[in-house]
C-alpha positions as CSV (number, residue, x, y, z in Angstrom):
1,X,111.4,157.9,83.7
2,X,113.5,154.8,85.2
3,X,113.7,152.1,82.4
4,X,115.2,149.8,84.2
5,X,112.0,148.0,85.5
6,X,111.2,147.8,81.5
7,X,114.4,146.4,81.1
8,X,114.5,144.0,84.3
9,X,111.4,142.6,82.8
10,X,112.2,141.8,79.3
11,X,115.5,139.8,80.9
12,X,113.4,138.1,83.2
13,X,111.1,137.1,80.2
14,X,113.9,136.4,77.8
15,X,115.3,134.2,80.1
16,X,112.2,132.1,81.0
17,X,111.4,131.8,77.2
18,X,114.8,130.4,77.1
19,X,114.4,128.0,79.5
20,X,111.2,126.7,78.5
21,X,112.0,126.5,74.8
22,X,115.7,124.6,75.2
23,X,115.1,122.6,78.1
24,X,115.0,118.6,77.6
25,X,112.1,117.1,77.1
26,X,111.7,114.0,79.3
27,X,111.8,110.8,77.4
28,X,108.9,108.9,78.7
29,X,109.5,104.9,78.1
30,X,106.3,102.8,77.9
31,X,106.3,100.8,81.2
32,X,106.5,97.5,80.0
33,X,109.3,98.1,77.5
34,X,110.9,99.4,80.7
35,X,110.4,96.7,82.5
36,X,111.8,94.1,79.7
37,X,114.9,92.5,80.9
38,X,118.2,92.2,79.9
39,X,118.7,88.8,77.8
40,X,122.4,89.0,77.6
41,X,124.5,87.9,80.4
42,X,127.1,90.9,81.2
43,X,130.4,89.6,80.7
44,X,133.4,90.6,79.0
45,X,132.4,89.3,75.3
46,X,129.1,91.3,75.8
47,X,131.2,94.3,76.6
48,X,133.7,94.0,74.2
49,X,130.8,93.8,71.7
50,X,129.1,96.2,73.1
51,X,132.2,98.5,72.9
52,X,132.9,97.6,69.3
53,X,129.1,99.0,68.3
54,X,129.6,102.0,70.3
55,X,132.4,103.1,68.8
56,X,130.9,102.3,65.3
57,X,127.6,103.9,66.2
58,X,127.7,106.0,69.1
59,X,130.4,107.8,69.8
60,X,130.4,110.2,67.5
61,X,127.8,112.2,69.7
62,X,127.8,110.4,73.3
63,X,131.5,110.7,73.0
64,X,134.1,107.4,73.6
65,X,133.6,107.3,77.1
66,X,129.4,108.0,76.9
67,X,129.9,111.9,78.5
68,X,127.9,113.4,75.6
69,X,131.2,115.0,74.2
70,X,131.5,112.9,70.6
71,X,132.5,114.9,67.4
72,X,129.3,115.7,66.3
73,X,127.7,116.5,69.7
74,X,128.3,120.5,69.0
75,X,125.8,120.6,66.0
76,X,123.0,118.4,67.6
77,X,119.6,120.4,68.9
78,X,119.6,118.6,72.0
79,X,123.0,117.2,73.9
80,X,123.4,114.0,74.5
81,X,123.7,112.5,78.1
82,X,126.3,112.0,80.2
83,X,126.2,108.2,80.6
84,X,127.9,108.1,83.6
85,X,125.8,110.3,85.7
86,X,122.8,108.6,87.7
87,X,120.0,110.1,85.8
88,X,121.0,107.3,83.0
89,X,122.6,104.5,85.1
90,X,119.4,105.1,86.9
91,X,117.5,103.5,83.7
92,X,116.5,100.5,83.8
93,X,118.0,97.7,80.9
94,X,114.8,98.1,79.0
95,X,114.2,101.6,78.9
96,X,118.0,101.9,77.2
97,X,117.1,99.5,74.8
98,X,114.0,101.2,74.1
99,X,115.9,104.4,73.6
100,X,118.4,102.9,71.6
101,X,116.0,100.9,69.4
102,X,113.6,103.6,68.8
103,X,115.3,106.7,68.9
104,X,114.0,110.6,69.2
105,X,114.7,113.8,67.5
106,X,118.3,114.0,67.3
107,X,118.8,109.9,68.6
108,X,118.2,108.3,65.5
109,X,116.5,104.5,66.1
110,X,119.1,101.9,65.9
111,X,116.3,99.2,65.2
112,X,117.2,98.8,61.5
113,X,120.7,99.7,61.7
114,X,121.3,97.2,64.7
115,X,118.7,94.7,63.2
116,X,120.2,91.8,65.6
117,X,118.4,92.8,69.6
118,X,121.3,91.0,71.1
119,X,124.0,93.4,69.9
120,X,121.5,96.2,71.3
121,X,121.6,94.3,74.7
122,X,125.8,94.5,74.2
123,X,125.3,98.0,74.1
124,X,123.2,98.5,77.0
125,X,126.0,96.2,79.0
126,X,128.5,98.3,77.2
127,X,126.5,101.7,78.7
128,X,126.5,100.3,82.6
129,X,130.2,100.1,82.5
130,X,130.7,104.2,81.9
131,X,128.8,104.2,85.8
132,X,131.1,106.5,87.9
């Protein structure tokens, strides 16, 4: 008896289990927080502001230069973004706010912890400049 359609199988199945189980989820933004628009003007002091929260707050899992290689990135469930690929720079202003503010699963929300929006806007600014 050939077992090796038995075992062609069960790798076939393992492997789409695997898939579908660790794949990333999409992160659906509402449309109009999407479409909300940038209220601070990207210039060097939004940057530099934006760079100064980063570090404090994000770069421990998005890494220093946002490609989702930060200290901590190893023990989260999901990995965190490369910022400077297109499928984030793609993003509009609101829907990284949105992201940032609220938070998922392993994102925590910054809404509290970044209680002022404009220093969320510095942020976002701060984000764009990682664009390859």
């Amino acid at each position: 008896m050939n077992k090796l359609p038995i075992v062609a199988l069960i790798v076939i199945f393992i492997t789409t289990a695997s898939f579908t189980l660790f794949q990333t989820k999409p992160w659906n933004v509402p449309a109009d927080k999407a479409k909300t628009a940038n209220t601070v003007k990207a210039d060097a002091a939004s940057v530099a502001a934006g760079k100064v929260l980063w570090g404090q707050h994000c770069s421990s899992c998005h890494g220093k230069t946002g490609l989702g290689d930060g200290s901590k990135a190893a023990q989260l469930e999901t990995t965190p973004p490369d910022f400077s690929k297109a499928a984030v720079q793609g993003q509009s202003d609101g829907a990284l706010f949105y992201k940032t503010s609220e938070g998922r699963e392993d994102m925590p929300s910054f809404k509290k912890k970044i209680s002022d929006q404009e220093d969320i806007w510095n942020l976002v600014n701060y984000m764009r400049t990682f664009k390859k």
